[in-house]
N, CA, C and O of each residue as an XYZ file, in Angstrom:
260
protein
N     170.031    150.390    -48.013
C     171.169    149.570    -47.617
C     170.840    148.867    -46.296
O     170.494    149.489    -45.292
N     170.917    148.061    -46.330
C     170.718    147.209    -45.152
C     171.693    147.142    -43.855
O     172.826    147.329    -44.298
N     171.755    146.955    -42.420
C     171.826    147.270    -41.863
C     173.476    145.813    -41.429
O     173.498    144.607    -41.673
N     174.342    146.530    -40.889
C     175.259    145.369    -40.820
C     174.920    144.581    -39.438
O     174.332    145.247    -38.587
N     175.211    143.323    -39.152
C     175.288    142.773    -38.133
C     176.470    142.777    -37.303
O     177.492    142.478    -37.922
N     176.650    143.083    -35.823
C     177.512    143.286    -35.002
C     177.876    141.852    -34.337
O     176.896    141.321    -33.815
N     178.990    141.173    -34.255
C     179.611    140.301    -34.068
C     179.505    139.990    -32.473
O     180.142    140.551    -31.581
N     178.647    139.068    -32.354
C     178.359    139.183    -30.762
C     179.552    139.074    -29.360
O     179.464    139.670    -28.286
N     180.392    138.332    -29.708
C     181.448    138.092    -29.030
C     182.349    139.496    -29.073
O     183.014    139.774    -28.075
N     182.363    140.163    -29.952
C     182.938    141.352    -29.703
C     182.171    142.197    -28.998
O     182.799    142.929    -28.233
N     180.955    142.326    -29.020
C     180.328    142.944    -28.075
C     180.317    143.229    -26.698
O     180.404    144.191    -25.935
N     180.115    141.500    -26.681
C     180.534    140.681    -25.464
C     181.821    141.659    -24.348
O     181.630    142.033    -23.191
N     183.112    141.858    -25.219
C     184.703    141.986    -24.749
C     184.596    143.761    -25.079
O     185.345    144.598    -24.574
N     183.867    143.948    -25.707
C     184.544    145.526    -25.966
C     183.675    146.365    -25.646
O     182.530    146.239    -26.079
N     183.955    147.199    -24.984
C     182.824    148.755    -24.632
C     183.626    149.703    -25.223
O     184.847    149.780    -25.359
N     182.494    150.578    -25.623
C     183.046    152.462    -26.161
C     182.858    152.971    -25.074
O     182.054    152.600    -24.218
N     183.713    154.007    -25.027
C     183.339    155.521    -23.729
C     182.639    156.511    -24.603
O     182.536    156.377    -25.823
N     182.196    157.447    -23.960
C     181.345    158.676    -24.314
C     182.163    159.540    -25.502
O     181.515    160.024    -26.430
N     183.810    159.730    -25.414
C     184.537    159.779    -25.971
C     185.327    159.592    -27.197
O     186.112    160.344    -27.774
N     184.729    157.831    -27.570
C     184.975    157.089    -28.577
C     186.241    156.033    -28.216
O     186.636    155.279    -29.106
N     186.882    156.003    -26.838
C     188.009    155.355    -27.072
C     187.148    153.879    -26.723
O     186.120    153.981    -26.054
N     187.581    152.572    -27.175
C     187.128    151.008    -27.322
C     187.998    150.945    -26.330
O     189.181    151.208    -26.550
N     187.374    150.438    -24.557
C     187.618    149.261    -23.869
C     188.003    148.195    -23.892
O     187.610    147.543    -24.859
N     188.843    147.544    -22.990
C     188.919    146.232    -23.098
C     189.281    145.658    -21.910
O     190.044    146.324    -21.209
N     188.847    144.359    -21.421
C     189.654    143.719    -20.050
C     191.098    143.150    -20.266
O     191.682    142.845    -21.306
N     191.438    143.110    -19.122
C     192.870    142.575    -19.259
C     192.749    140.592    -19.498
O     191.840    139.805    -19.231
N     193.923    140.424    -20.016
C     193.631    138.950    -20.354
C     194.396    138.286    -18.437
O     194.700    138.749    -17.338
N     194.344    136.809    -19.274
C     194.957    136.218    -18.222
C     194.650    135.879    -16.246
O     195.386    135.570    -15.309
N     192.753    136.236    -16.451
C     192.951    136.037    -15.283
C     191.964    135.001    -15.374
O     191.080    135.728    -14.921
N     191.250    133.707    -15.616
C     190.755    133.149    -15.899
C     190.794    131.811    -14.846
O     189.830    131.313    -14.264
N     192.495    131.310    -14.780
C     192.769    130.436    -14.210
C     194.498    130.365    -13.828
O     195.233    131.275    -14.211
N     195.011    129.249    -13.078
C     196.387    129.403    -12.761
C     196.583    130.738    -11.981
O     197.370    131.669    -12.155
N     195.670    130.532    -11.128
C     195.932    132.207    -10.132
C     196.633    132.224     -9.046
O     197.050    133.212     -8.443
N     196.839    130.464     -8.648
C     197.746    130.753     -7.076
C     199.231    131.153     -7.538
O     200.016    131.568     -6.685
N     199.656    131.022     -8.991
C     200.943    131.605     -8.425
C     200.926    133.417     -9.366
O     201.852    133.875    -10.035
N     200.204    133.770     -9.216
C     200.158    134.962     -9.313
C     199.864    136.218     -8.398
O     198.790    136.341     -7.810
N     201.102    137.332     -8.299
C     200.383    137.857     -7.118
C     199.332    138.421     -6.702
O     198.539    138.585     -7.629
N     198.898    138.861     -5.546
C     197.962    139.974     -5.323
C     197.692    140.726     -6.257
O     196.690    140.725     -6.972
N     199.044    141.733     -6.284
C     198.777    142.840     -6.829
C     198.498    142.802     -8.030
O     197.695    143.668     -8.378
N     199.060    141.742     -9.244
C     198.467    141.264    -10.438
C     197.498    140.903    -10.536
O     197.151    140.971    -11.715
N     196.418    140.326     -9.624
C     195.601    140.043     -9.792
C     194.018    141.245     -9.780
O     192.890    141.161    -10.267
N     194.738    142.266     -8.958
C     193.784    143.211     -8.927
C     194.047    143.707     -9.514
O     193.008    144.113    -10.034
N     195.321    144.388    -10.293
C     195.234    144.989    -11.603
C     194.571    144.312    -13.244
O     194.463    144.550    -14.447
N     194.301    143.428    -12.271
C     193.625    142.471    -14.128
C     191.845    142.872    -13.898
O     191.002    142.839    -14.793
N     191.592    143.262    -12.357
C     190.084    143.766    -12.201
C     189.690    144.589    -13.261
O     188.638    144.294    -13.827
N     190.479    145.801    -13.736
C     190.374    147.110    -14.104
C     190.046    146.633    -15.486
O     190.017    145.445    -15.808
N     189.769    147.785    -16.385
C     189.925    148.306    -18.009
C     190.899    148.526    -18.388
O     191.576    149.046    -17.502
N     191.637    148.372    -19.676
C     192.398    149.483    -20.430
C     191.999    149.481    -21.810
O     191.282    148.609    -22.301
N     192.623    150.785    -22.633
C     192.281    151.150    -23.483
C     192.998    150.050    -24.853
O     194.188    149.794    -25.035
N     191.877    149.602    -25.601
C     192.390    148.795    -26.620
C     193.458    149.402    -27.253
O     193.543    150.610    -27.034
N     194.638    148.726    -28.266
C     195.627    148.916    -28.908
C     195.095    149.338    -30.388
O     194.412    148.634    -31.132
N     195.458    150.343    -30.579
C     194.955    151.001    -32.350
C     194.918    150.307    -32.842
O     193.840    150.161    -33.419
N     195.895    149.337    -33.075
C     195.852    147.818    -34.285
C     194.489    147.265    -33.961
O     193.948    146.786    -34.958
N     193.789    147.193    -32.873
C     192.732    146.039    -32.440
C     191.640    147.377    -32.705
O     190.913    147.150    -33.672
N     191.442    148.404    -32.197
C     190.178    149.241    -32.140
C     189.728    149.064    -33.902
O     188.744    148.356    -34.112
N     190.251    149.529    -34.809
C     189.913    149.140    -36.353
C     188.979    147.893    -36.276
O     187.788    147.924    -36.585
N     189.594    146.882    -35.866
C     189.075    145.772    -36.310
C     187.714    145.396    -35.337
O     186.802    144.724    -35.819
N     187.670    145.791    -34.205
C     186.770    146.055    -33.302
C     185.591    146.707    -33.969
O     184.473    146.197    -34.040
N     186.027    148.180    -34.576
C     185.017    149.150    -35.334
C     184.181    148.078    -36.416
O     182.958    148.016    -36.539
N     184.973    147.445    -36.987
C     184.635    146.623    -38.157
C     183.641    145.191    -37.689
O     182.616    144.994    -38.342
N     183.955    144.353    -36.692
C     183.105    143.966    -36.405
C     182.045    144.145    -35.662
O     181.354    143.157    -35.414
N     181.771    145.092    -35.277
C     180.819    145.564    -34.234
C     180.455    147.269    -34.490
O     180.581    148.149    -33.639
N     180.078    147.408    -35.596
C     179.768    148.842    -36.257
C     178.708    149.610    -35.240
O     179.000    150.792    -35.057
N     177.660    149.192    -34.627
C     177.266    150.211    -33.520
C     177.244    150.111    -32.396
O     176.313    150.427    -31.656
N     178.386    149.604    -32.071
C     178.825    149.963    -30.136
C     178.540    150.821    -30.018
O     178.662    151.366    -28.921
């Protein structure tokens, strides 16, 4: 059986932990930042843990993260 190909752009956006839970960055910090505050803005620095609906589809395109 041949080997699947992993979807590069998902690669790109998603990390696994040691654990198995799928990473993800926060959206929205890209541009339009002066009227956003501080403190939003450093909370968009961080990780959080992808949404179950999205980790599936994550698994599916990107089979060996």
């Amino acid at each position: 059986m041949p080997k699947i190909r992993s979807h590069r752009g998902t690669k790109k956006r998603f990390r696994v932990t040691s654990t198995g839970k799928v990473m993800r960055r926060y959206a929205m910090q890209s541009h339009i930042l002066e009227k956003k505050s501080a403190k939003r803005k450093r909370l968009f620095a961080g990780e959080t843990v992808a949404s179950p609906a999205d980790v599936r589809r994550v698994r599916r395109s990107a089979p060996y993260l």
